[in-house]
MILOKE-688119 format. One line per 4 residues: number of its first residue (from 1); their letters; for each residue x, y, z of N, C-alpha, C, O. Coordinates in Angstrom, 1 decimal, decimal comma. Example, Ala and Ser with C-alpha at 12.3 -4.5 7.8 and 13.67 -1.06 7.14 Angstrom:
% MILOKE-688119
1 = as = 13,2:-5,7:7,8:12,3:-4,5:7,8:13,2:-3,3:7,8:14,2:-3,3:8,5  12,8:-2,2:7,1:13,7:-1,1:7,1:12,9:0,0:7,9:13,4:1,1:8,0 $
% end
This chain:
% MILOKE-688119
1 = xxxx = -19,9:-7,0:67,0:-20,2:-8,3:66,3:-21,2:-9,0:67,2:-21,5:-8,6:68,3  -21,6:-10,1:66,8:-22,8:-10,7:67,7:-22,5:-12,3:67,3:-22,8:-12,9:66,2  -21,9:-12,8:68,3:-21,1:-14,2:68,4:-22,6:-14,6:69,4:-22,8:-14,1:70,6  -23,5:-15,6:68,7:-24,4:-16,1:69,6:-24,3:-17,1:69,5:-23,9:-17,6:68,5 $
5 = xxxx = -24,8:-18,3:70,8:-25,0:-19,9:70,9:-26,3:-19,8:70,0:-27,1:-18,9:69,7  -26,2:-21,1:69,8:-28,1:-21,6:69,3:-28,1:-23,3:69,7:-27,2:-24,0:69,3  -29,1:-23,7:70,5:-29,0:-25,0:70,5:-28,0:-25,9:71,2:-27,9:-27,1:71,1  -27,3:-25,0:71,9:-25,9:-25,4:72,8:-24,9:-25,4:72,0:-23,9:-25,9:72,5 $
9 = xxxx = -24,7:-24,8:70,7:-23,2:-24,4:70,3:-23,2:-23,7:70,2:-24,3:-23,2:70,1  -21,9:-22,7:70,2:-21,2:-21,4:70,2:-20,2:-21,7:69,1:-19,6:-22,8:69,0  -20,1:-20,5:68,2:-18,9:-20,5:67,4:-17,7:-20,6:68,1:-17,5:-20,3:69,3  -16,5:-21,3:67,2:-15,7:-21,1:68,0:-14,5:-20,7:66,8:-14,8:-20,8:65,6 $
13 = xxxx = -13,1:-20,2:67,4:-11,9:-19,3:65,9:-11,1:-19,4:66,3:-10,9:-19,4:67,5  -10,0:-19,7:65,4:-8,3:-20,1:65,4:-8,2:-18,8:66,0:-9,0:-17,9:66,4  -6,5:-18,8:65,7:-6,4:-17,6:66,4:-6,1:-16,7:65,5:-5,9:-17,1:64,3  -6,0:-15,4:66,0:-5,6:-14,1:65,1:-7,0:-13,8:63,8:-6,5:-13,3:62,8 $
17 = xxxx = -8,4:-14,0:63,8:-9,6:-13,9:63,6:-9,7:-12,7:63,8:-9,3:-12,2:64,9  -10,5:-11,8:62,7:-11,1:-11,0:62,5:-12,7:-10,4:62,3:-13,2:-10,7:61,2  -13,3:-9,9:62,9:-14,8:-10,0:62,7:-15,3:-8,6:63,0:-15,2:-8,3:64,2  -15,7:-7,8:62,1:-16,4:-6,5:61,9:-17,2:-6,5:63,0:-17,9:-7,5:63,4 $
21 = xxxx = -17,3:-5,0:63,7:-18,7:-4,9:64,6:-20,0:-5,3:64,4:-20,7:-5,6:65,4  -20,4:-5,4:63,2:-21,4:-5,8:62,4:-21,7:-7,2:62,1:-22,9:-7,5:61,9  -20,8:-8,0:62,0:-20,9:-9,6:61,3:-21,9:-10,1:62,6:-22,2:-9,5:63,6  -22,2:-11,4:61,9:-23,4:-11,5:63,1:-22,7:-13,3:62,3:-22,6:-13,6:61,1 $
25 = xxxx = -22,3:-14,2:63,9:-22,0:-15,6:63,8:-22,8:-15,9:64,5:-23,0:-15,3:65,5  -23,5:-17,2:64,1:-24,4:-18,2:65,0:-24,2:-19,6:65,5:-23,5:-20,2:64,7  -24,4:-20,1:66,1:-24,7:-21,7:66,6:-23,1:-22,3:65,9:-22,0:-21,8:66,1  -23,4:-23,8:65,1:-22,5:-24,6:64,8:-21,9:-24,5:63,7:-22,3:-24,8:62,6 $
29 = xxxx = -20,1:-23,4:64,3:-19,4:-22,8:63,1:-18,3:-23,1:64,2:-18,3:-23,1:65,4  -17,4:-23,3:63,1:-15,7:-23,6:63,0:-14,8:-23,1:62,7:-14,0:-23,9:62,2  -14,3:-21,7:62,8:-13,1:-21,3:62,2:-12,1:-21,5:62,1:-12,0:-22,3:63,1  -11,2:-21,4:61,6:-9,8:-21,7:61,5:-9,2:-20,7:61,9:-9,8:-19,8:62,4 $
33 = xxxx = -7,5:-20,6:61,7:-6,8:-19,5:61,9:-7,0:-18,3:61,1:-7,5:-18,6:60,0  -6,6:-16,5:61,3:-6,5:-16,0:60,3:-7,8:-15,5:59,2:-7,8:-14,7:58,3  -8,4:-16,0:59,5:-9,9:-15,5:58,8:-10,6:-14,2:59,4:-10,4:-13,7:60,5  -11,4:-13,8:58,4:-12,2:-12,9:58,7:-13,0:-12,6:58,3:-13,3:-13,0:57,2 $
37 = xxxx = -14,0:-11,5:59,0:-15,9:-11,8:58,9:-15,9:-10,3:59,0:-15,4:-9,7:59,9  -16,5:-9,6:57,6:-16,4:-8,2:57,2:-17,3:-7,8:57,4:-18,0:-8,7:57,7  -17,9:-6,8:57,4:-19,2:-5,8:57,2:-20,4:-6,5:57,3:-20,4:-7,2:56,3  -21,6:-6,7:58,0:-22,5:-7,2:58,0:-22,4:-8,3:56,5:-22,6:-8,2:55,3 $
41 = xxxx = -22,1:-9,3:57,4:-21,6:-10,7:57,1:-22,4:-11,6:57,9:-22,1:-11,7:59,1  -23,4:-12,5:57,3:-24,0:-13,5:58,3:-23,5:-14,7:58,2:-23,4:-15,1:57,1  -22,9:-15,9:59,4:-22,4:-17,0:59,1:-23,6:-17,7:60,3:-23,5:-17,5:61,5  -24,7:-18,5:59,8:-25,7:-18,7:60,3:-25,6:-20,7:60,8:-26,2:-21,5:60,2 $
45 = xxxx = -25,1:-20,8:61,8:-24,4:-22,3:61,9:-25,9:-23,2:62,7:-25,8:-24,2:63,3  -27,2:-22,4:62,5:-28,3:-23,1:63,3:-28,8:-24,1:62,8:-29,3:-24,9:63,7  -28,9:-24,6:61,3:-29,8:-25,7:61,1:-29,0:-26,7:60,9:-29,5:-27,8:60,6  -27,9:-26,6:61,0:-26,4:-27,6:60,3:-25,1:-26,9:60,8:-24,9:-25,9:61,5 $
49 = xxxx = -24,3:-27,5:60,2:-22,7:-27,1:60,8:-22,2:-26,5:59,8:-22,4:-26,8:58,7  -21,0:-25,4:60,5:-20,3:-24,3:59,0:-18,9:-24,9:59,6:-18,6:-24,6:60,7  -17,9:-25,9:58,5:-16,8:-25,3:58,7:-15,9:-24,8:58,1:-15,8:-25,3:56,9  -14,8:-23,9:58,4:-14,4:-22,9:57,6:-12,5:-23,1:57,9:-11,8:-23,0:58,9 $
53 = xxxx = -12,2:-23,4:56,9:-10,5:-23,5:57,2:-9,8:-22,6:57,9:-10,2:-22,1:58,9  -8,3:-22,1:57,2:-7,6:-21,0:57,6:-7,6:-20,1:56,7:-7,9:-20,5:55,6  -7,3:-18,6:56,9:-7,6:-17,5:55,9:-8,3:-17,1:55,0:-8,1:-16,6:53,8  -9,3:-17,5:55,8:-10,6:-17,7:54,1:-11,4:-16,2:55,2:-11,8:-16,0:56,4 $
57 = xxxx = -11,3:-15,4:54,0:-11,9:-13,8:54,1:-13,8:-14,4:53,8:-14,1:-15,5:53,3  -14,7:-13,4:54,2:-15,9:-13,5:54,2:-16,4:-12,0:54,0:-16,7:-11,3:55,0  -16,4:-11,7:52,9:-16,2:-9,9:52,6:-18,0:-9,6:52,5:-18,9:-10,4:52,3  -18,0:-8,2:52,9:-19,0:-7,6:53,1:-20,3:-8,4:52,4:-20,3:-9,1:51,4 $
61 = xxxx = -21,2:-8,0:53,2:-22,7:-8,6:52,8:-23,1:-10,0:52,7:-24,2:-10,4:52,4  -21,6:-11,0:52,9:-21,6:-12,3:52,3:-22,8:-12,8:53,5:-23,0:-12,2:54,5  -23,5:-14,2:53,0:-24,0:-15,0:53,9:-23,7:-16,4:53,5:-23,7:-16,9:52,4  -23,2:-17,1:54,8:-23,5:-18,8:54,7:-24,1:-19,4:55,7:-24,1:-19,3:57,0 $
65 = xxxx = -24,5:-20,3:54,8:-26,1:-20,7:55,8:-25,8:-22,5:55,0:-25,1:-22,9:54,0  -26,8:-23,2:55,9:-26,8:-24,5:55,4:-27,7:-25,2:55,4:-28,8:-24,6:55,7  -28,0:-26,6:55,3:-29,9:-27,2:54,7:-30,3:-27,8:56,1:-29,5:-28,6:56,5  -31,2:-27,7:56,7:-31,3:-28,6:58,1:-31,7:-30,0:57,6:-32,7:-30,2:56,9 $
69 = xxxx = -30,7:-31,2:58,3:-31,2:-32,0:57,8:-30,3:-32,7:56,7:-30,0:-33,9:56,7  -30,0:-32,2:56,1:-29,5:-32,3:54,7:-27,8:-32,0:54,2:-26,9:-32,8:54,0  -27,7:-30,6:54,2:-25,5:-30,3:53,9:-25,7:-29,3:54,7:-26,5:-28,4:54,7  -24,8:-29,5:55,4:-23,4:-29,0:56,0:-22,8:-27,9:55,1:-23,4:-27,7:54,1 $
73 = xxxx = -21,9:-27,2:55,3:-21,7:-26,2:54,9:-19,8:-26,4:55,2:-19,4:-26,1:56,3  -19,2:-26,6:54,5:-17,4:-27,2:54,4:-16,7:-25,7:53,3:-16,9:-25,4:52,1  -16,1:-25,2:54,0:-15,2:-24,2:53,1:-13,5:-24,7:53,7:-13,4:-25,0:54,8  -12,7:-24,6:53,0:-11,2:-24,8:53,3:-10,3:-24,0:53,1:-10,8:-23,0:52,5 $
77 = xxxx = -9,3:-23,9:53,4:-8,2:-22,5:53,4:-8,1:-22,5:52,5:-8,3:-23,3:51,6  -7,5:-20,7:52,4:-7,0:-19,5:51,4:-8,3:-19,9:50,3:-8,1:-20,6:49,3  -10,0:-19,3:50,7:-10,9:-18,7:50,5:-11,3:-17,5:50,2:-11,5:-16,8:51,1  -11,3:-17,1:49,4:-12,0:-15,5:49,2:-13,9:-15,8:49,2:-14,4:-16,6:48,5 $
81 = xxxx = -14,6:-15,0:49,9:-15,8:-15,2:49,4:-16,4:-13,4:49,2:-16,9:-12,8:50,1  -16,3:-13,0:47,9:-16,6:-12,2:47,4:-17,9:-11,4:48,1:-18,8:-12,0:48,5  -17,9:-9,6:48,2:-18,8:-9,0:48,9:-20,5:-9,6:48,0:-20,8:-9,7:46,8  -21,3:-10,0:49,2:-22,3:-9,6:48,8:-22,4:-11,4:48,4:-23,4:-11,2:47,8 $
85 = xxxx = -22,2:-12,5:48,3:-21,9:-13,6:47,8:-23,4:-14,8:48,9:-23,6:-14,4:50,0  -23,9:-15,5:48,6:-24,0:-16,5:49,3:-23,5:-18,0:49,1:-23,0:-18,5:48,1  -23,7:-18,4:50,3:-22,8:-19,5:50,4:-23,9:-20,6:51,1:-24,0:-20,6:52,3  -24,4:-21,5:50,3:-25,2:-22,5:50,7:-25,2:-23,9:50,9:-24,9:-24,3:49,7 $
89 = xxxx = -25,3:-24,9:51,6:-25,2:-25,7:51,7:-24,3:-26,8:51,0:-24,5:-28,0:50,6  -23,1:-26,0:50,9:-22,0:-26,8:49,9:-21,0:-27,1:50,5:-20,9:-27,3:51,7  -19,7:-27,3:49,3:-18,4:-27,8:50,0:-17,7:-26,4:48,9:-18,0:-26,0:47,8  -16,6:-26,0:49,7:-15,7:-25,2:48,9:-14,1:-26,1:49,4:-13,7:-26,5:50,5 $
93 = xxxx = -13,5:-26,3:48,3:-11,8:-26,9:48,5:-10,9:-25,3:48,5:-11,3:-24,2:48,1  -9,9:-25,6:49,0:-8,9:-25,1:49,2:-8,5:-24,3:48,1:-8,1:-25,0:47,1  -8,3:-22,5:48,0:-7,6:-21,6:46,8:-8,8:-21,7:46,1:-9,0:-22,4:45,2  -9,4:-21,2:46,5:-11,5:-20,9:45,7:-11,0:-19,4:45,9:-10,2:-18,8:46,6 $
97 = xxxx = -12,1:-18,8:44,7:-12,4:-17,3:44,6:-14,1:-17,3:44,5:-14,6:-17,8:43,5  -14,5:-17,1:45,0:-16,2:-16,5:45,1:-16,3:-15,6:45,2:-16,2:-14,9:46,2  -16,8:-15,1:43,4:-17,0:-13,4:43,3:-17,9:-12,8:43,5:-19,0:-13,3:43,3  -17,8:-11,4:43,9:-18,9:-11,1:44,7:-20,4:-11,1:44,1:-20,5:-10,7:42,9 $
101 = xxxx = -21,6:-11,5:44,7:-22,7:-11,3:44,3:-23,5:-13,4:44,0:-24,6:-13,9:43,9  -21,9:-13,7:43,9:-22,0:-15,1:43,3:-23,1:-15,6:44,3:-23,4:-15,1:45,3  -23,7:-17,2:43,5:-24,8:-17,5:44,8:-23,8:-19,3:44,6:-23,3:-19,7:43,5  -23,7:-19,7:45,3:-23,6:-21,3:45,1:-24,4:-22,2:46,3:-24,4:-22,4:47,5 $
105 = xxxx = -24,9:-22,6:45,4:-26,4:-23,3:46,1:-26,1:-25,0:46,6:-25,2:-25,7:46,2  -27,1:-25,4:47,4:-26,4:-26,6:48,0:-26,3:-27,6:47,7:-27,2:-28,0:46,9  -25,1:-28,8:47,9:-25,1:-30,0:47,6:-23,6:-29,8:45,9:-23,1:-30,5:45,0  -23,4:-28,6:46,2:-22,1:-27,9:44,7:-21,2:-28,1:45,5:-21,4:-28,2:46,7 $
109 = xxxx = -20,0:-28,3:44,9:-18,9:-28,4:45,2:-17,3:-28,0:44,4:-16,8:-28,6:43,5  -17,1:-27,3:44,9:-16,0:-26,6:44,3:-14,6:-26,9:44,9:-14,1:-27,0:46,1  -13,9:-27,1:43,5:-12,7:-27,8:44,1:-11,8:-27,2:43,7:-11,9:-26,6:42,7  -10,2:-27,2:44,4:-9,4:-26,6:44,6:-9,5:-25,7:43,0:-9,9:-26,1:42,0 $
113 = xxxx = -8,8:-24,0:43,1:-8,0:-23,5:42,7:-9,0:-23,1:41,2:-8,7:-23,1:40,0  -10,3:-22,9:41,7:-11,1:-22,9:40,5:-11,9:-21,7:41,0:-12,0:-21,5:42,2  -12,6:-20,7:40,0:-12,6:-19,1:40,4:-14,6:-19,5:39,7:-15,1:-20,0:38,7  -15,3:-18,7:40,9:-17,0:-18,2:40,5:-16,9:-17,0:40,3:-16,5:-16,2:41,1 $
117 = xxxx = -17,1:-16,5:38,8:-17,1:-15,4:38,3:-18,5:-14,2:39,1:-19,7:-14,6:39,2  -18,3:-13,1:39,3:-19,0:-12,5:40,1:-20,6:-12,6:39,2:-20,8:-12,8:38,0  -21,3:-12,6:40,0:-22,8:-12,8:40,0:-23,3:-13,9:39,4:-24,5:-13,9:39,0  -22,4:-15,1:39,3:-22,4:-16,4:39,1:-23,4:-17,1:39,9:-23,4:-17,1:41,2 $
121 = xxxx = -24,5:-17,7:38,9:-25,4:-19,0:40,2:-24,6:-20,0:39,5:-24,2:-20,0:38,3  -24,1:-21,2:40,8:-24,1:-22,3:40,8:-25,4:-23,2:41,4:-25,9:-23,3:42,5  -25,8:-23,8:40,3:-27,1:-24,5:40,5:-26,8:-25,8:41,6:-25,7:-26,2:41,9  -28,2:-26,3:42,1:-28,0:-27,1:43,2:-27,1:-28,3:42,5:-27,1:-28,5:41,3 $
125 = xxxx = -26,4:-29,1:43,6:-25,2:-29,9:42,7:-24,5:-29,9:42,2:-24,1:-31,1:41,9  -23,9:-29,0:41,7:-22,8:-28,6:40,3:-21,6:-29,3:41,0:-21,5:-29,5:42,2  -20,8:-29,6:40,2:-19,3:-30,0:40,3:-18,8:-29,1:39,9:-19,3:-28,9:38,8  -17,9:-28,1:40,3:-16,8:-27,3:39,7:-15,1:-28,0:39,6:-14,2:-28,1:40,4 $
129 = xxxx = -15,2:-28,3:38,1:-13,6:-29,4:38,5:-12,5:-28,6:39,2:-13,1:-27,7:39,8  -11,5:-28,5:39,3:-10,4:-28,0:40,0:-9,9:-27,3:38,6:-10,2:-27,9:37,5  -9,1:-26,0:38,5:-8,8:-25,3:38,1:-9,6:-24,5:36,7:-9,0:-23,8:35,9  -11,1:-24,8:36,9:-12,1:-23,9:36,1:-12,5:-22,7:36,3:-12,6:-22,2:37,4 $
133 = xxxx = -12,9:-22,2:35,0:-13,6:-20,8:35,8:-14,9:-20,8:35,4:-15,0:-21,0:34,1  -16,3:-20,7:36,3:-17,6:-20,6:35,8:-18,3:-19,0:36,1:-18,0:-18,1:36,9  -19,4:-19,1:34,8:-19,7:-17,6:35,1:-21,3:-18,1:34,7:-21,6:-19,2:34,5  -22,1:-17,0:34,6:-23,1:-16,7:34,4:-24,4:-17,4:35,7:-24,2:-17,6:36,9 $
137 = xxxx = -26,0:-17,4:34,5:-27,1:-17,8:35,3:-27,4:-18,9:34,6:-27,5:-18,4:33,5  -27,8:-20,3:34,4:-26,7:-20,6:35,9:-25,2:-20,7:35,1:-24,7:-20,3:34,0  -24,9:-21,5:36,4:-23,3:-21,0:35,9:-22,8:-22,0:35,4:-22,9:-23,1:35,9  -22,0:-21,6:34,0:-21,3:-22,8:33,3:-19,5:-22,6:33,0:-18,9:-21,5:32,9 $
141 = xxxx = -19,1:-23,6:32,8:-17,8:-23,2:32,3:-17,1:-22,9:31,4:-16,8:-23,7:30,5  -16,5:-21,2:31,3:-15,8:-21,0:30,4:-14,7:-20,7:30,1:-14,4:-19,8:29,2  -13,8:-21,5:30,8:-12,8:-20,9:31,0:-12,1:-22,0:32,0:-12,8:-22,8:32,7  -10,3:-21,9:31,9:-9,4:-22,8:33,0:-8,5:-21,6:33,8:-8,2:-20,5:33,3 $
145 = xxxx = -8,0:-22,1:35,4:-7,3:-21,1:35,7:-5,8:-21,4:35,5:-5,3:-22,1:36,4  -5,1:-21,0:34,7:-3,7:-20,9:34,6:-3,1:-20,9:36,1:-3,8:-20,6:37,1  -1,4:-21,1:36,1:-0,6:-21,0:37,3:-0,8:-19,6:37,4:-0,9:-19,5:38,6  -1,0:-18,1:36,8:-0,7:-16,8:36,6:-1,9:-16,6:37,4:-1,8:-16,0:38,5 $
149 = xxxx = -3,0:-17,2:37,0:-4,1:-16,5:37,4:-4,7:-16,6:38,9:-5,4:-15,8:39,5  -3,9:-18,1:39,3:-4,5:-19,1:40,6:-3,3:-18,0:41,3:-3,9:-17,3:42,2  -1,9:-17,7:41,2:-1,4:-17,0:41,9:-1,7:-15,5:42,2:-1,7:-14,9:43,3  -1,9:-14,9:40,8:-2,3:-13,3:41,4:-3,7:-13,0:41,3:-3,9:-11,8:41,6 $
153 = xxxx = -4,8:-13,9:41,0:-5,8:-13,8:42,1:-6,2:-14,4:43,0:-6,4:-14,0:44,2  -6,4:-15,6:42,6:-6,7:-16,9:43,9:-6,2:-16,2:45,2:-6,7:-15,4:46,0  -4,9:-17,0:45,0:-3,8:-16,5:46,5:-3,5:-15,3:46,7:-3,3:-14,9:47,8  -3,6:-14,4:45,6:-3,1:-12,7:46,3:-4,3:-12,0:46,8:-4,3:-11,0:47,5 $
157 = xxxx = -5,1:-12,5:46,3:-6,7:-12,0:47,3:-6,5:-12,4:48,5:-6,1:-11,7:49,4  -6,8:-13,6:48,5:-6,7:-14,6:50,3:-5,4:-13,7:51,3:-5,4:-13,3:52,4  -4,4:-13,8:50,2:-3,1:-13,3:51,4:-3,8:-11,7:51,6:-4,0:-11,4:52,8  -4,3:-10,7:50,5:-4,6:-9,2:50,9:-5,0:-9,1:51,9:-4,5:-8,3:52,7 $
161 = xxxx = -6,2:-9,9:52,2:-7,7:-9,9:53,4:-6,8:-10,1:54,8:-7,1:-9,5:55,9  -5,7:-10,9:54,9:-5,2:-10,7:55,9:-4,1:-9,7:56,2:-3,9:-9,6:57,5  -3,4:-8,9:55,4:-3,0:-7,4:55,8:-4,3:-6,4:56,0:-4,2:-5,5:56,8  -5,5:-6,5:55,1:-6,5:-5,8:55,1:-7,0:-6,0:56,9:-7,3:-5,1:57,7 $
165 = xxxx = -7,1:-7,2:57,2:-7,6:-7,4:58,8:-7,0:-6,8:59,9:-7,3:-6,3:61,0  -5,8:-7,1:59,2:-4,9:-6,3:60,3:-4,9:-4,4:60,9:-4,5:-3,8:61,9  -5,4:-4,0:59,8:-5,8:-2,4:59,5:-6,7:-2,3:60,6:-6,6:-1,2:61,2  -7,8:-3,2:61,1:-8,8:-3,2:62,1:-8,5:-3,6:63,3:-9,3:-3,2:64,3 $
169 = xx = -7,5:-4,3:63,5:-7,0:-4,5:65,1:-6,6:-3,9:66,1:-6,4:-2,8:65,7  -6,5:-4,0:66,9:-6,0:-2,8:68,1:-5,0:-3,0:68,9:-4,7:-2,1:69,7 $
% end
């Protein structure tokens, strides 16, 4: 893995953090406990600041990056961010699913317990209300997440990634 300063910050991680040989973290990033940074995974904290709650997985190919100048980059616990996903200058709340490929672009905001259907653009600014599901280009709403759905995927994704992390430890 390649944990680099930029500009006099260094990432810094709760504890029990996971990060593939491959992930590459930069400058001004914040992890939380429990998280993890999979397969060439870029979390790029140089033009602005990333921060990242507890257990929020960052699965293969994902990147988050943020606007210099402009947003910040805010994710919150029990995160999924789907392989292959970007993640731009936004805010993610707490029990998000970001399917893989999804783009969510900056100044969007996604709020608790509401699912980005895989290869979903969220256009710059979107509001995602809390417990919606958006899909398409760009991405609109079609759909709400039931108690069924927020539990066995929201949360049973988020909790997997951390027995999945553990398979890599030593």
């Amino acid at each position: 893995m390649l944990i680099k300063a930029v500009n006099g910050k260094t990432p810094e991680f709760g504890d029990d953090c996971f990060m593939a040989e491959n992930a590459t973290i930069l400058g001004d990033v914040v992890a939380g406990d429990s998280c993890s940074f999979w397969f060439n995974t870029v979390v790029r904290g140089d033009v602005n600041s990333i921060r990242i709650g507890d257990r929020v997985n960052v699965q293969d190919g994902s990147v988050i990056h943020c606007t210099y100048g402009r947003t910040a980059t805010k994710v919150g616990s029990d995160v999924s961010i789907g392989h292959n996903a970007i993640i731009h200058g936004c805010t993610i709340h707490n029990k998000v699913l970001v399917g893989m490929g999804a783009i969510v672009m900056d100044g969007c905001v996604l709020e608790s317990l509401s699912i980005i259907a895989a290869g979903a653009v969220v256009t710059q600014k979107t509001r995602v209300a809390s417990r919606s599901i958006y899909a398409g280009t760009p991405a609109k709403k079609i759909g709400d997440v039931n108690q069924g759905l927020a539990k066995n995927e929201i949360e049973r994704i988020a909790q997997n990634y951390i027995e999945y992390s553990g398979w890599f430890k030593d």
